[in-house]
C-alpha positions in Angstrom: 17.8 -28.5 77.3 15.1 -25.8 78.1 15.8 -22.2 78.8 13.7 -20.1 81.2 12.7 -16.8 80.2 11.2 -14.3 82.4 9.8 -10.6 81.0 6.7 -10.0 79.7 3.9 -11.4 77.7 2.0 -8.3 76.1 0.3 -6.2 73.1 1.9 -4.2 71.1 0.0 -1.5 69.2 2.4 0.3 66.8 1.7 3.1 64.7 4.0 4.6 62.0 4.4 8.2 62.3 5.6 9.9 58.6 7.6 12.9 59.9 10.9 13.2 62.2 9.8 13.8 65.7 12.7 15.9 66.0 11.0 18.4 64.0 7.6 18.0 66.2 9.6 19.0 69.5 11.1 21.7 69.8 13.8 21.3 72.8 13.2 24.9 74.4 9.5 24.1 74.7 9.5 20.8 76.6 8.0 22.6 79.7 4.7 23.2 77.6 4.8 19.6 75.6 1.8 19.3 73.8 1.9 17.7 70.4 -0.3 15.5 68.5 1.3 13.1 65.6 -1.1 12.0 62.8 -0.2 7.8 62.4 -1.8 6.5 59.2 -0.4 3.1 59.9 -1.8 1.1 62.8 -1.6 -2.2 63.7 -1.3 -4.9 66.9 0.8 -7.6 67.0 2.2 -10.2 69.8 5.0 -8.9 72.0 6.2 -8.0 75.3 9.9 -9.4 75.9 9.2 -13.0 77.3 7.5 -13.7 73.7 9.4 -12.4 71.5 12.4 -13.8 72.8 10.6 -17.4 72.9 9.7 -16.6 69.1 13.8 -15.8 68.1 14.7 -19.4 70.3 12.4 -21.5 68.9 12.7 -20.1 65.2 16.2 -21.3 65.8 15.3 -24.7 67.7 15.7 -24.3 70.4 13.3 -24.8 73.5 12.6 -21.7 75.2 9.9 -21.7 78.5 8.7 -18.2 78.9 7.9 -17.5 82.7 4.9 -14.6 82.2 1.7 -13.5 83.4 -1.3 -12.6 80.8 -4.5 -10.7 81.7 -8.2 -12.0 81.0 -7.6 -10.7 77.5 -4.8 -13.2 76.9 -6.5 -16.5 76.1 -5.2 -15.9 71.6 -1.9 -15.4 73.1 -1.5 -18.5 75.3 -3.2 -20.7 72.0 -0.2 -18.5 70.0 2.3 -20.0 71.9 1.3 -23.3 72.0 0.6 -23.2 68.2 4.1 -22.5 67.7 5.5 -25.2 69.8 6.5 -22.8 73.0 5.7 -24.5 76.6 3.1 -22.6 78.5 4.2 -24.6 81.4 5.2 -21.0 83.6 2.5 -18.6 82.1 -0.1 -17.8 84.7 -2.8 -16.2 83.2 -4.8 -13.5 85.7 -8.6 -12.8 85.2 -9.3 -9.7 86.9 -7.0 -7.3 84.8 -5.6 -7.0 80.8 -2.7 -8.4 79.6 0.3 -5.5 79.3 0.2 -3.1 76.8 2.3 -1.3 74.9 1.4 1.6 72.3 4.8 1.9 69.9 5.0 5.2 67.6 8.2 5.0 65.4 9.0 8.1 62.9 10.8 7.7 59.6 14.3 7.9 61.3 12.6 4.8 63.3 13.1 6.4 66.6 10.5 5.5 68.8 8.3 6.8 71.4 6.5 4.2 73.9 3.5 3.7 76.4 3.8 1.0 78.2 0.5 -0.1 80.5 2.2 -3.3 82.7 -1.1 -4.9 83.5 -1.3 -8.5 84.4 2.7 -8.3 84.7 2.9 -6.5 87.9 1.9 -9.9 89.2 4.7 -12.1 87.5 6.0 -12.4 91.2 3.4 -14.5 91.9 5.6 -17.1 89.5 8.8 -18.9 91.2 12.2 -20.4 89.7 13.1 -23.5 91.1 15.4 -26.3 89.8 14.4 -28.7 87.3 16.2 -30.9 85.3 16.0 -29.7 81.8 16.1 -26.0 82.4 20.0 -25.0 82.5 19.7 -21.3 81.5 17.8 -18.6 82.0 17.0 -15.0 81.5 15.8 -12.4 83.6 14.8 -9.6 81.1 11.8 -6.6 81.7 9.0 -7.8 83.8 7.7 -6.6 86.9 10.3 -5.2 89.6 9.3 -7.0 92.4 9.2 -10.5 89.7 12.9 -9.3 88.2 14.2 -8.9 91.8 12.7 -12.1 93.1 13.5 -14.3 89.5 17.4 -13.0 89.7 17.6 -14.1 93.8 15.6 -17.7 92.3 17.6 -18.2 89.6 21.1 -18.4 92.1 19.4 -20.2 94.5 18.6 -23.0 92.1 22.2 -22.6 90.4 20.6 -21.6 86.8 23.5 -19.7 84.9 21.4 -16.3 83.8 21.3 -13.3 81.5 20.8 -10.1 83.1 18.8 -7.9 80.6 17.2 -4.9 82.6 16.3 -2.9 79.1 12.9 -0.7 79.5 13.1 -1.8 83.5 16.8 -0.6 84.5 15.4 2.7 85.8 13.3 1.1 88.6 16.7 0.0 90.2 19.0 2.1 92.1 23.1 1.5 91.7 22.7 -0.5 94.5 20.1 -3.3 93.4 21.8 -3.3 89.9 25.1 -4.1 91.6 23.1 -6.8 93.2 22.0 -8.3 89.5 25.2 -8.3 88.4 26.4 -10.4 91.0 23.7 -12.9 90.6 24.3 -13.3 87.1 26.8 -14.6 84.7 26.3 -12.5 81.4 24.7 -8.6 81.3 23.4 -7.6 78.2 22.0 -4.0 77.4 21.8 -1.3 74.4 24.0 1.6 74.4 21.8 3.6 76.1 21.2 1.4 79.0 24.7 0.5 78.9 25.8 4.1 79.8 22.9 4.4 82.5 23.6 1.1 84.1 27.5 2.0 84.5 26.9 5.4 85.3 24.2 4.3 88.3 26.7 1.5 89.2 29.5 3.7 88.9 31.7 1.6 86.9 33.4 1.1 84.1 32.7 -1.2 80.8 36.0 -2.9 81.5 35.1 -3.6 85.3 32.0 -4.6 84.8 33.0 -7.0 83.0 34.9 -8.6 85.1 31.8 -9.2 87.6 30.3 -11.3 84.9 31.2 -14.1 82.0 30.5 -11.1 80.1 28.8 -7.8 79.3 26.9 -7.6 75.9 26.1 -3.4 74.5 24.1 -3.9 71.3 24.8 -0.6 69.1 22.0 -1.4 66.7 22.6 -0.6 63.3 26.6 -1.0 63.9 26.4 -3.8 65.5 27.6 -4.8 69.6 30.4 -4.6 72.0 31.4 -7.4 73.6 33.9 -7.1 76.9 35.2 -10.1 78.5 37.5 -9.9 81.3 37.8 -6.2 80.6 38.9 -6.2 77.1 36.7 -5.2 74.1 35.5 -7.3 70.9 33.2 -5.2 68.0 31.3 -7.7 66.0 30.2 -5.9 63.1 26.7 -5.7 61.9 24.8 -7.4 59.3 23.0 -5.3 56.6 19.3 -5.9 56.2 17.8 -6.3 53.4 15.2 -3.2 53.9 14.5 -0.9 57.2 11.1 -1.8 58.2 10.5 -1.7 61.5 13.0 -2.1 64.4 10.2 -3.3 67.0 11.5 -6.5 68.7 15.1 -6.4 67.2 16.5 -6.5 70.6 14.7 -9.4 71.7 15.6 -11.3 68.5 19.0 -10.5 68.7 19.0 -12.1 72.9 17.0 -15.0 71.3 19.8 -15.5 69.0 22.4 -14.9 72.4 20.7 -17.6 74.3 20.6 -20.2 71.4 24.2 -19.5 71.2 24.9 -20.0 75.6 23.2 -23.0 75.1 25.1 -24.8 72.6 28.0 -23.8 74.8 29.5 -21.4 72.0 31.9 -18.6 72.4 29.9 -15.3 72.9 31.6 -14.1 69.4 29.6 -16.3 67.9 26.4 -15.8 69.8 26.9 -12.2 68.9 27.5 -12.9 65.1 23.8 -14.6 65.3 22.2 -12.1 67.1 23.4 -9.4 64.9 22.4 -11.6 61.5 18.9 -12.3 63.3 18.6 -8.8 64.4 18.9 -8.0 60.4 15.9 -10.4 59.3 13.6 -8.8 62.1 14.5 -5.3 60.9 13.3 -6.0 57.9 9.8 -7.3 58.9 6.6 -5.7 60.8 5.9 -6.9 63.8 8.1 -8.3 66.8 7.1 -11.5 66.2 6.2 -12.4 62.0 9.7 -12.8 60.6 10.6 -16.2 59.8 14.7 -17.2 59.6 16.5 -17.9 56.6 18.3 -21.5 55.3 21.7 -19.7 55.9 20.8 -18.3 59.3 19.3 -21.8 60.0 22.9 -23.9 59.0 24.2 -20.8 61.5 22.4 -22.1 63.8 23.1 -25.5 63.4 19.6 -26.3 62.7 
């Protein structure tokens, strides 16, 4: 069984910044914002949702089939993926533009400010869903808005249970399209943050929301998610890391972990319980996409 994942293929370039930026801001100055942080740490590593997702799944065994677009810069990346054992089979790769970008500064209280430069994702539209016979889940997760719109409407045409993960994309949609999302799909999955916009655009409820879907996912990062089913409310607490590193990539981890989980057919406590124990291993490793899984998390797994 083979899970379709559609978000982004990109670069991340994070830098660490030593200060707080709270004290670098000052809130009654915002309409003259000009600051300058000083990052002795630099580094780039593979991201962008689609991949990191792929990583978490196939760390775990499973089979994941990212559905991305690179640029003309991209050609490491695709050998990446196949080195690891991830089908390329949906990544078009597009030579007259870069592969997206993003520039991550995190501060010591690893908040994070990002730049994100889409690149060759603006054309993941260009990519369809359509039935085949060993893809039986899928995700639609940050990617281009025309390619989330068009993947959510492909995924319910070919009758592909999905995950709805807006994340860095939600603002693009109005409560309207959102609403429209939600009915495609059969689980939503956001942070607290997006959580709180998505119902607020929407104008619903936790507890209705969730009964639009199998079920509604709100990571709450270092204290672990919510999960609502049928309206009522499940915390699954968190797993302590080892060390704080770097929280880059956590959240894709953690819906790597949530997909495994769908596909074995498990209760979404237990998905949850992964994703949170995953989510601790990443934490405590630079880089989206360079921590490797424990024996224990493995048995977890069923691996």
């Amino acid at each position: 069984m083979a899970t379709l994942i559609c978000g982004s293929l990109a670069f991340d370039t994070i830098m660490s910044f030593e200060g707080r930026f709270a004290e670098q801001i000052l809130p009654d100055q915002l309409h003259i914002l000009n600051v300058s942080f000083l990052v002795p740490a630099l580094r780039r590593d593979y991201g962008g949702c689609a991949g990191n997702i792929a990583y978490a799944m196939r760390l775990l065994g499973g089979q994941p089939l990212p559905m991305a677009t690179l640029g003309n810069d991209g050609g490491d990346y695709l050998e990446r993926l196949r080195q690891l054992g991830i089908g390329t089979d949906f990544v078009r790769q597009i030579d007259d533009t870069y592969t997206a970008q993003a520039m991550i500064m995190t501060d010591r209280d690893n908040n994070q400010i990002t730049a994100f430069h889409p690149g060759a994702m603006m054309q993941a539209h260009r990519t369809a869903v359509s039935a085949r016979a060993d893809v039986r889940l899928g995700i639609v997760a940050p990617d281009g808005r025309d390619a989330m719109l068009q993947h959510a409407e492909q995924f319910h045409a070919a009758g592909i249970p999905f995950v709805f993960d807006p994340g860095q994309g939600l603002p693009m949609f109005d409560g309207r399209e959102l609403a429209h999302f939600v009915e495609l799909a059969s689980w939503v999955t956001v942070n607290d943050y997006e959580g709180r916009m998505l119902c607020e655009r929407m104008g619903v409820e936790p507890a209705e929301l969730s009964r639009r879907v199998r079920g509604l996912v709100v990571t709450l990062g270092g204290a672990g998610c919510e999960l609502w089913e049928d309206g009522r409310k499940t915390h699954v607490p968190a797993v302590q890391p080892e060390a704080v590193v770097d929280p880059t990539g956590c959240g894709d981890a953690w819906r790597g972990a949530l997909l495994h989980g769908l596909e074995q057919g498990w209760p979404l406590a237990r998905c949850a319980a992964l994703g949170n124990r995953l989510g601790a291993l990443k934490i405590a490793s630079r880089g989206p996409q360079n921590y490797q899984i424990d024996p224990v998390t493995l048995a977890l797994a069923g691996g």
